[in-house]
SEPAGU-523175 format. One record per residue (C-alpha): residue in three letters; x, y, z; residue number from 1. Coordinates in Angstrom, 3 decimals, always signed. Example, Ala and Ser with C-alpha at 12.3 -4.5 7.8 and 13.67 -1.06 7.14 Angstrom:
BEGIN
(site "ALA",(+12.300,-4.500,+7.800),1)
(site "SER",(+13.670,-1.060,+7.140),2)
END
This chain:
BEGIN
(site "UNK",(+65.148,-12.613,-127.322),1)
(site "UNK",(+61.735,-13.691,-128.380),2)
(site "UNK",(+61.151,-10.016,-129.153),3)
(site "UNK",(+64.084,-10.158,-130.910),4)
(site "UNK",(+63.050,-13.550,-133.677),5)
(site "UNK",(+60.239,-11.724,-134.167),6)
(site "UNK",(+61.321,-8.481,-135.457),7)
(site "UNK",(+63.894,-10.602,-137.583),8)
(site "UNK",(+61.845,-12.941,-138.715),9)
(site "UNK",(+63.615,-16.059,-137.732),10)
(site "UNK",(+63.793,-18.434,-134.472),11)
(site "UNK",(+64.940,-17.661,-131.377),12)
(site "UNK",(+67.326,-20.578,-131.569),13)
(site "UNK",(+69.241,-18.337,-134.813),14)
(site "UNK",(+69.034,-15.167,-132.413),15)
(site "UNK",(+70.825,-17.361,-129.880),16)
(site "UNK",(+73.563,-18.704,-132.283),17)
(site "UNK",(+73.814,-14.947,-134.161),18)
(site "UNK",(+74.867,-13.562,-130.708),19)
(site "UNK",(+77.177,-15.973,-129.326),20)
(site "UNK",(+79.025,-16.132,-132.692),21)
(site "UNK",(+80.583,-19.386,-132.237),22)
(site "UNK",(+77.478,-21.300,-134.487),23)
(site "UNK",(+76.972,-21.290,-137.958),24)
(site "UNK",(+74.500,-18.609,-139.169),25)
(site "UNK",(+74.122,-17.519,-142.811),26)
(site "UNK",(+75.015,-13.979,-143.102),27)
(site "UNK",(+71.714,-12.456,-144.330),28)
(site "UNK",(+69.782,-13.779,-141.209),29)
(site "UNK",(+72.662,-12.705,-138.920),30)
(site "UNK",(+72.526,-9.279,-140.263),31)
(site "UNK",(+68.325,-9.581,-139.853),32)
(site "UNK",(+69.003,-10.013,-135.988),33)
(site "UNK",(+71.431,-7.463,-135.502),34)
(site "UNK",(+69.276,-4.857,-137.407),35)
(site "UNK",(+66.290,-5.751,-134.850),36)
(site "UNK",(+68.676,-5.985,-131.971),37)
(site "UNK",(+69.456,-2.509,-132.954),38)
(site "UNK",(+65.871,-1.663,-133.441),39)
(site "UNK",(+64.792,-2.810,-130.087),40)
(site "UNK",(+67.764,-1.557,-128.269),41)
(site "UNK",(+68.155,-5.106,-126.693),42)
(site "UNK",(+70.669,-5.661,-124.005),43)
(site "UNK",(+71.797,-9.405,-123.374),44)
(site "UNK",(+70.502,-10.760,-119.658),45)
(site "UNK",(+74.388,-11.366,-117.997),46)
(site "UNK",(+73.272,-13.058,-115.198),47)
(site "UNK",(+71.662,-15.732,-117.088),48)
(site "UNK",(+74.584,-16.034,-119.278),49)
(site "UNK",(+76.779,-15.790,-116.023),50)
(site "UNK",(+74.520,-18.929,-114.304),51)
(site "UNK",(+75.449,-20.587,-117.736),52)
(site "UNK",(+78.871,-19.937,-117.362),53)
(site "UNK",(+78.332,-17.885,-120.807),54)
(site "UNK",(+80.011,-14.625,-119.998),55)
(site "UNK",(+82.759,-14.018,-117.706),56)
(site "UNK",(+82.345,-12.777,-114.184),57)
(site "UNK",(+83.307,-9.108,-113.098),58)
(site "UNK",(+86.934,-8.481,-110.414),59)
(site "UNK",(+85.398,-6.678,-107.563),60)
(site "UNK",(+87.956,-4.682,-105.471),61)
(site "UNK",(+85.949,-3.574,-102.128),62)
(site "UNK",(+88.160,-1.323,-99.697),63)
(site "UNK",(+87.855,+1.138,-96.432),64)
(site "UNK",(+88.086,+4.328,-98.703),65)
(site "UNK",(+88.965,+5.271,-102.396),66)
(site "UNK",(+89.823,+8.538,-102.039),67)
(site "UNK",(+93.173,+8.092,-100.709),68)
(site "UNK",(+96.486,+8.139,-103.080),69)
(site "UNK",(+98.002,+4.720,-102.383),70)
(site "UNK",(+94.499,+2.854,-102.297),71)
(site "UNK",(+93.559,+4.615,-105.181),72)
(site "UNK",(+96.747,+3.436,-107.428),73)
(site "UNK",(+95.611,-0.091,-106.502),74)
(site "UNK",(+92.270,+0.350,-107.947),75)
(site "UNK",(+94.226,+1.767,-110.889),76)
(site "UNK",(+96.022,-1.375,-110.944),77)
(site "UNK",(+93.015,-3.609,-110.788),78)
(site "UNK",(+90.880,-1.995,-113.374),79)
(site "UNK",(+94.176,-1.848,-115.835),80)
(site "UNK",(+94.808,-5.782,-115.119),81)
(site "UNK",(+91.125,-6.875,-115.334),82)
(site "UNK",(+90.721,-4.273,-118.552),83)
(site "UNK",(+93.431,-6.484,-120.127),84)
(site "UNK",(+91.993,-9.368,-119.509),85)
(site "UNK",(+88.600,-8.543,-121.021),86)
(site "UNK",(+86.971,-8.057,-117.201),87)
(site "UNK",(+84.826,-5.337,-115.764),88)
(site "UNK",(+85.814,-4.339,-112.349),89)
(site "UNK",(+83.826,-2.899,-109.557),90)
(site "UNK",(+84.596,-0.586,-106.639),91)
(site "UNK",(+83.216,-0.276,-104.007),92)
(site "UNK",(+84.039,+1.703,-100.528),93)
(site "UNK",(+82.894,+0.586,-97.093),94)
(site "UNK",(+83.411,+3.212,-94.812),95)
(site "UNK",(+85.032,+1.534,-92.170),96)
(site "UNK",(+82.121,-0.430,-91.700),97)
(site "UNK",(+82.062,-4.370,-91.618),98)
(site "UNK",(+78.534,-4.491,-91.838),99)
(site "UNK",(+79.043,-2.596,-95.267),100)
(site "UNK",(+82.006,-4.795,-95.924),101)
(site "UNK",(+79.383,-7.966,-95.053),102)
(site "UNK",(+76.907,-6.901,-97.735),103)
(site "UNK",(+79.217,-5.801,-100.702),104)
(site "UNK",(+81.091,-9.574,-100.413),105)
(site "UNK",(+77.675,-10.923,-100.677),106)
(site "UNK",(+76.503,-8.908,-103.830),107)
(site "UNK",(+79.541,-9.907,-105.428),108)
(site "UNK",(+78.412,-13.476,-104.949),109)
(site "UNK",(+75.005,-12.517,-106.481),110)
(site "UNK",(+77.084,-10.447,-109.329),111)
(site "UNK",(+79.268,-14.148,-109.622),112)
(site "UNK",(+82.119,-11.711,-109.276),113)
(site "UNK",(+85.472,-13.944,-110.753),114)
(site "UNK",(+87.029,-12.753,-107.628),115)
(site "UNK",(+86.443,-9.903,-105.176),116)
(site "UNK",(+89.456,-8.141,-103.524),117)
(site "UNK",(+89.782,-6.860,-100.469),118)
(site "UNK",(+92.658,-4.047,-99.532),119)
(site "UNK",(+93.124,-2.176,-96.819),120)
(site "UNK",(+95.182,-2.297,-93.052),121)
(site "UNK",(+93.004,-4.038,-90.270),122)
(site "UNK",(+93.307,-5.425,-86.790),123)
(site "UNK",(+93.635,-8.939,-87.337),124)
(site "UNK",(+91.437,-10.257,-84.137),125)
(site "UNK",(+89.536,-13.261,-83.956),126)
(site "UNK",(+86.772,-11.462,-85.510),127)
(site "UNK",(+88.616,-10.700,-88.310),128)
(site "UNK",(+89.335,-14.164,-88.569),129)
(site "UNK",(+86.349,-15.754,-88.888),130)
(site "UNK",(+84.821,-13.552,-91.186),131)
(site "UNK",(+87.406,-13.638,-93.532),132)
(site "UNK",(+87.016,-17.495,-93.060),133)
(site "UNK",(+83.588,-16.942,-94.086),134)
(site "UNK",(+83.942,-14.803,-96.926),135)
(site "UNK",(+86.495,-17.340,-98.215),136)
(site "UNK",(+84.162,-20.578,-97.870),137)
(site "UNK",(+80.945,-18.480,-99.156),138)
(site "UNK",(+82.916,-17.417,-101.881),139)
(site "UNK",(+84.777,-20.419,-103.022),140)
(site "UNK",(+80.968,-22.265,-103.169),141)
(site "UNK",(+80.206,-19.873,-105.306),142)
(site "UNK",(+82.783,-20.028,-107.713),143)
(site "UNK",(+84.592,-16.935,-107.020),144)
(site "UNK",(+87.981,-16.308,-105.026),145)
(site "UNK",(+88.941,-14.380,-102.296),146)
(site "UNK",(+91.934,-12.194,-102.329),147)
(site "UNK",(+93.213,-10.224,-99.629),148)
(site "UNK",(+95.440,-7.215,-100.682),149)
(site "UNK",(+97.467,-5.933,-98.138),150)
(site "UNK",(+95.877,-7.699,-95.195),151)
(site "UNK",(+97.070,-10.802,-93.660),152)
(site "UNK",(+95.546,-14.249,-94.525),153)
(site "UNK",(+93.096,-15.372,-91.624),154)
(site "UNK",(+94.093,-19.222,-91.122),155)
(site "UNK",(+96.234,-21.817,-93.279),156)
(site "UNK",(+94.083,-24.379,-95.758),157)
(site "UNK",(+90.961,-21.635,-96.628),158)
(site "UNK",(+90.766,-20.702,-100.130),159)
(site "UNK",(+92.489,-17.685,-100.075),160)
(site "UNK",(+94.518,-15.909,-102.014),161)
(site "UNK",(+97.246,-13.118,-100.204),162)
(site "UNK",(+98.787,-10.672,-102.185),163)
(site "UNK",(+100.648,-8.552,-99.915),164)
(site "UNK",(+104.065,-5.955,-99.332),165)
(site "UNK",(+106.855,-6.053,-97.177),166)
(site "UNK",(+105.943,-3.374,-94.689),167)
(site "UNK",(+108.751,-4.635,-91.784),168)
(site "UNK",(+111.581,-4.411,-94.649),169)
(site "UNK",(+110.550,-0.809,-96.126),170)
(site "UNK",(+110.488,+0.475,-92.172),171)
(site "UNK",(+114.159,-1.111,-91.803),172)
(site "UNK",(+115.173,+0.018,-94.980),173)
(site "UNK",(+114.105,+3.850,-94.001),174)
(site "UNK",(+115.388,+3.432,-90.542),175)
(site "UNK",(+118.405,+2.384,-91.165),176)
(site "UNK",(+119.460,+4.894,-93.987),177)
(site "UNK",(+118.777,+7.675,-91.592),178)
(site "UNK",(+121.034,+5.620,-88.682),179)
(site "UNK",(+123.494,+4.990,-91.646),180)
(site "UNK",(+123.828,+9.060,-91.789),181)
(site "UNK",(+124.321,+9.609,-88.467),182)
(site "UNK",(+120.741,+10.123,-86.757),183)
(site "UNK",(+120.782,+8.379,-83.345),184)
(site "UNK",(+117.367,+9.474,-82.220),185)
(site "UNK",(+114.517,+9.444,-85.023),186)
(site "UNK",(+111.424,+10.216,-83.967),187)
(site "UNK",(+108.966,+7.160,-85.159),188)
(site "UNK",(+105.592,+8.482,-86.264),189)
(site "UNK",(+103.966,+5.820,-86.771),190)
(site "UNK",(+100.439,+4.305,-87.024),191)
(site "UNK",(+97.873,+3.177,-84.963),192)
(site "UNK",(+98.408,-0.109,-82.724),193)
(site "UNK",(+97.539,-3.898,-83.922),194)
(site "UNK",(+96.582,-2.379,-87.111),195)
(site "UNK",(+98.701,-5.205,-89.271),196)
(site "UNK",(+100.374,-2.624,-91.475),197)
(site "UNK",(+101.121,-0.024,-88.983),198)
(site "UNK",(+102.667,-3.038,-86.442),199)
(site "UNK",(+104.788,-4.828,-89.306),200)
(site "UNK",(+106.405,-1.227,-89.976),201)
(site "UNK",(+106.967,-0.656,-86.433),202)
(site "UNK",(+108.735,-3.474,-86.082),203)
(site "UNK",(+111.050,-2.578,-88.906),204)
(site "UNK",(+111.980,+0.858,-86.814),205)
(site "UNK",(+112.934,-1.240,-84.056),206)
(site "UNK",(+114.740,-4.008,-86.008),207)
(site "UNK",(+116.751,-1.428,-87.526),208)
(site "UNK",(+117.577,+0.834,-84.192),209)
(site "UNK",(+118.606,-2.903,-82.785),210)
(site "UNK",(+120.874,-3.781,-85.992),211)
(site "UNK",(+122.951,-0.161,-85.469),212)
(site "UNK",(+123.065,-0.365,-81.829),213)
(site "UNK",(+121.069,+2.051,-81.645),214)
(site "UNK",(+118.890,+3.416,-78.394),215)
(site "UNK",(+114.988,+2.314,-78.342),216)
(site "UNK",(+113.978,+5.837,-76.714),217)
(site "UNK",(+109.413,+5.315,-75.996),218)
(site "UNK",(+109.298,+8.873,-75.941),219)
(site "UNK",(+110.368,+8.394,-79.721),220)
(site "UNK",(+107.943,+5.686,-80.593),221)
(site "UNK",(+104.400,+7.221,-81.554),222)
(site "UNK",(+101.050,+5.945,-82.572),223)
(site "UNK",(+98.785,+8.085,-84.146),224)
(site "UNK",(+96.504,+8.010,-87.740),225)
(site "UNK",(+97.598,+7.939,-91.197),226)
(site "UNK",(+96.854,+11.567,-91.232),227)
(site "UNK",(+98.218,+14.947,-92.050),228)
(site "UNK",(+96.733,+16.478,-88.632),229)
(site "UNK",(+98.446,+13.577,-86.931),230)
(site "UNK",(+102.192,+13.879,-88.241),231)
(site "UNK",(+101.334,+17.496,-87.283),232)
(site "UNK",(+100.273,+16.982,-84.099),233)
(site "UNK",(+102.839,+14.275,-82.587),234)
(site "UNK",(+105.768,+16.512,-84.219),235)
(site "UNK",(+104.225,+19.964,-82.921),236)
(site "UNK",(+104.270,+18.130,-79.494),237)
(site "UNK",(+107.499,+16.836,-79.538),238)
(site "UNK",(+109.369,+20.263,-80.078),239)
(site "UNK",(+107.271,+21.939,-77.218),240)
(site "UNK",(+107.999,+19.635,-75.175),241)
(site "UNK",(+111.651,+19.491,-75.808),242)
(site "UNK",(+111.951,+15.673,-77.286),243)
(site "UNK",(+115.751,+15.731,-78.193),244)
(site "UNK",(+115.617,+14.550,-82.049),245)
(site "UNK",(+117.741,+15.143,-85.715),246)
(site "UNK",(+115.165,+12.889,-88.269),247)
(site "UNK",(+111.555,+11.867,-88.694),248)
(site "UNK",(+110.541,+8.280,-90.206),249)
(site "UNK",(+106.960,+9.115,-91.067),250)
(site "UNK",(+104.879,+5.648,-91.633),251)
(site "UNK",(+103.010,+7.240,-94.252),252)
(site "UNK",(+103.448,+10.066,-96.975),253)
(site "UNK",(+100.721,+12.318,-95.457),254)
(site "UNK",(+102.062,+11.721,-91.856),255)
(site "UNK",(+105.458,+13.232,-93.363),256)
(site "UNK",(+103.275,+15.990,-94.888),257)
(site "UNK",(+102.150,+17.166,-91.078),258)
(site "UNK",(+105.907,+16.551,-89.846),259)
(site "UNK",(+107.084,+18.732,-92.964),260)
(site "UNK",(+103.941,+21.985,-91.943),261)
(site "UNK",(+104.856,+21.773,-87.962),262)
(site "UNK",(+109.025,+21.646,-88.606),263)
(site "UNK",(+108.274,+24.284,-90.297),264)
(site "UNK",(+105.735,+26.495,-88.334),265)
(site "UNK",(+108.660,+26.021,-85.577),266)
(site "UNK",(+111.274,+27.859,-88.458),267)
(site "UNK",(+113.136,+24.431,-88.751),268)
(site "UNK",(+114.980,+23.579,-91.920),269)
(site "UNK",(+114.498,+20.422,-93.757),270)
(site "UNK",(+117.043,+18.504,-94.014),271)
(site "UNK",(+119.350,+21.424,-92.912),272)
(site "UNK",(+118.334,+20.961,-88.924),273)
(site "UNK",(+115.816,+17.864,-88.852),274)
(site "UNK",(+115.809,+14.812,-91.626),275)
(site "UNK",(+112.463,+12.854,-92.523),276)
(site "UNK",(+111.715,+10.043,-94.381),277)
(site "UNK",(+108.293,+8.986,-95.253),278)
(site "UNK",(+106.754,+5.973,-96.605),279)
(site "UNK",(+104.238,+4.813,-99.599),280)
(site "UNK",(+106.060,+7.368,-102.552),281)
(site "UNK",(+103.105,+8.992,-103.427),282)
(site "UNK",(+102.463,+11.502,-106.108),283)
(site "UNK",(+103.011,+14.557,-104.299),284)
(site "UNK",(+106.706,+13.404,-102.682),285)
(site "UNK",(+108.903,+14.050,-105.530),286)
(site "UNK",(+107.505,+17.679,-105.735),287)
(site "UNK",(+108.022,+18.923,-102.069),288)
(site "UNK",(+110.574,+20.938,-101.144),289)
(site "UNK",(+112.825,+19.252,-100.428),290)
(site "UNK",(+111.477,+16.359,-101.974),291)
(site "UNK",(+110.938,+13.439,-99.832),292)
(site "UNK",(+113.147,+10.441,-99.013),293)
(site "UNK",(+110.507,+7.361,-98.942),294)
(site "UNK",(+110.232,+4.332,-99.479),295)
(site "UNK",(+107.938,+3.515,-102.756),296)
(site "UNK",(+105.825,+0.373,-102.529),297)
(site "UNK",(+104.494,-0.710,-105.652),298)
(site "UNK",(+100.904,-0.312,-105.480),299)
(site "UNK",(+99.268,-0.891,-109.155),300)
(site "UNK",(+101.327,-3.981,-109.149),301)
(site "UNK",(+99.421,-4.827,-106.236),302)
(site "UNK",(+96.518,-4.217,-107.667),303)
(site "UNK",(+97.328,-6.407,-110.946),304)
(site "UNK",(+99.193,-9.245,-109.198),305)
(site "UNK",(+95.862,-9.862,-107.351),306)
(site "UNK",(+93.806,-10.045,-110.201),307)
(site "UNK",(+96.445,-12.226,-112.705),308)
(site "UNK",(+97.036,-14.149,-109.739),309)
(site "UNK",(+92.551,-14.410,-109.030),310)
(site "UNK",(+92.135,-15.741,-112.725),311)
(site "UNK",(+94.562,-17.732,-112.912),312)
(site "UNK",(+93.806,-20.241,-110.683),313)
(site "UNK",(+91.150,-21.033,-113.067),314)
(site "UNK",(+93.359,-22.547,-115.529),315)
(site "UNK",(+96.621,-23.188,-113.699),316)
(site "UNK",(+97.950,-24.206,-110.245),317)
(site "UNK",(+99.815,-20.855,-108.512),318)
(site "UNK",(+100.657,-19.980,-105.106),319)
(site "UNK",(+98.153,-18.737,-103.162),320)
(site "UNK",(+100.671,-16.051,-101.117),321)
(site "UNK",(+103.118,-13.421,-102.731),322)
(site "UNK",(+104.629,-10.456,-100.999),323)
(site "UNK",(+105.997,-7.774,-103.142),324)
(site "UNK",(+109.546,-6.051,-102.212),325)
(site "UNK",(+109.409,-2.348,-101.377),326)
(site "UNK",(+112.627,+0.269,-102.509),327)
(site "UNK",(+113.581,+3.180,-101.042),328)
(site "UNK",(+113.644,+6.132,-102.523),329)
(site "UNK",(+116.207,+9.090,-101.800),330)
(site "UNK",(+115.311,+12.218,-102.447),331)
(site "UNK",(+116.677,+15.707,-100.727),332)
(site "UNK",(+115.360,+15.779,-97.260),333)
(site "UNK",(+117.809,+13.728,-95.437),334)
(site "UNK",(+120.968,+15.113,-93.959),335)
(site "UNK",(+123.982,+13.152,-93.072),336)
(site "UNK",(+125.572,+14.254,-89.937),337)
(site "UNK",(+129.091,+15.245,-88.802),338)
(site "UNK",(+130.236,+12.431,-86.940),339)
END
């Protein structure tokens, strides 16, 4: 800035006032500091406006992997929200790795990050507890909120904020259309044990086989990834080995994909001899063939409900936990049965 009165020919005070804007400079000596900022290609220090509370902080959204479809629609969401709001927003990936996870919250409190997100399934142990409980405290010191997006909140009275989806009601929803049409044994393929997301959805299969009197068969009831290979697997396995089934609830989009590649390798018709439903409404599902019952959860909303709902508790008083509804979607690849 020095560098800056200099070239201009005025104080650095009038450099200060010229580029905030909200002082009284004469237009000549305005233009004077503008032509040397110019000049000098000078690039205003943010963290020292930041520690001044001069410039507002960034949204950081941190999560396990950005390449995937649904995570990547809630970065879409968080960059459109924070965009409208005049924010920059960071991602950043961790891998799967809490030690990664660790270090990016504690940039962000370096960065004075408004609010940092973080979205994404996890096991919620007592590790996961506490070090949620000390993102949350390290955070809120600093200024900045923590948001968890799609994760459950550690412990009541932290400063936390939860934006989440109702997991439990999409799996009843999708359960209990393919009951409603006359499937008595649908083979669950769902996700991996005590991870939060895969267990709410879980319990949605089995609320809805209990609501339709239906059968609770374990052979039926699969763990697995949120993978391709692993709907392709656990279906692939479940024909050789003669599993009795009419429908497929896929907990995930790309699960259904697998399901969709090994009913096929086995010269099954979809939805002409086995049904499946999937779950998340990706891009892809409208343009299978068939296209592909599922139930649609609203991920850029997620993404800018957590940050309207992060900068807002700046100004206003809000609630610090929202879960959005989820719809299904019908599409061509369920079946309804003779009865």
């Amino acid at each position: 800035m020095r560098d800056v009165a200099v070239k201009a020919g005025v104080s650095v005070a009038t450099v200060s006032r010229a580029l905030a804007g909200n002082y009284p400079v004469s237009d000549e000596a305005r233009a004077r500091v503008m032509a040397a900022v110019e000049s000098l290609h000078y690039v205003i220090n943010v963290h020292a406006k930041a520690l001044s509370g001069g410039v507002a902080g960034p949204v950081a959204l941190v999560m396990k992997d950005i390449t995937g479809p649904s995570l990547a629609h809630v970065a879409a969401g968080v960059e459109q929200e924070a965009a409208d709001r005049g924010r920059l927003s960071l991602v950043c990936a961790t891998h799967d790795d809490s030690a990664r996870e660790d270090d990016l919250v504690q940039l962000m409190r370096e960065q004075h990050a408004a609010a940092v997100l973080l979205v994404g399934g996890v096991v919620p142990d007592e590790a996961y507890v506490r070090r949620m409980a000390g993102y949350a405290k390290a955070l809120d010191a600093a200024g900045s909120r923590l948001v968890l997006v799609g994760r459950p909140a550690p412990k009541d009275g932290l400063p936390v904020t939860v934006v989440d989806y109702d997991n439990r009601g999409g799996a009843f929803q999708a359960t209990s259309h393919l009951l409603a049409y006359g499937h008595r044994r649908v083979l669950f393929l769902g996700g991996e044990s005590g991870l939060s997301s895969s267990d709410e959805r879980r319990a949605g299969y089995r609320d809805a086989l209990r609501a339709h009197g239906a059968e609770h068969v374990e052979e039926l009831d699969t763990t697995g990834t949120y993978t391709r290979a692993s709907g392709f697997v656990r279906t692939r396995d479940a024909l050789r080995t003669g599993l009795e089934f009419t429908a497929v609830f896929a907990a995930s989009d790309m699960v259904a994909l697998g399901a969709l590649a090994a009913l096929r390798e086995a010269g099954l018709d979809v939805p002409g001899d086995i049904s499946v439903v999937g779950f998340d409404d990706v891009p892809f599902a409208s343009d299978l063939t068939p296209s592909l019952t599922t139930v649609r959860v609203p991920y850029e909303e997620l993404g800018r409900t957590a940050v309207r709902m992060a900068l807002a508790r700046a100004d206003t008083l809000t609630d610090d936990d929202v879960v959005l509804g989820t719809q299904l979607v019908i599409r061509q690849s369920v079946k309804r049965l003779d009865w």
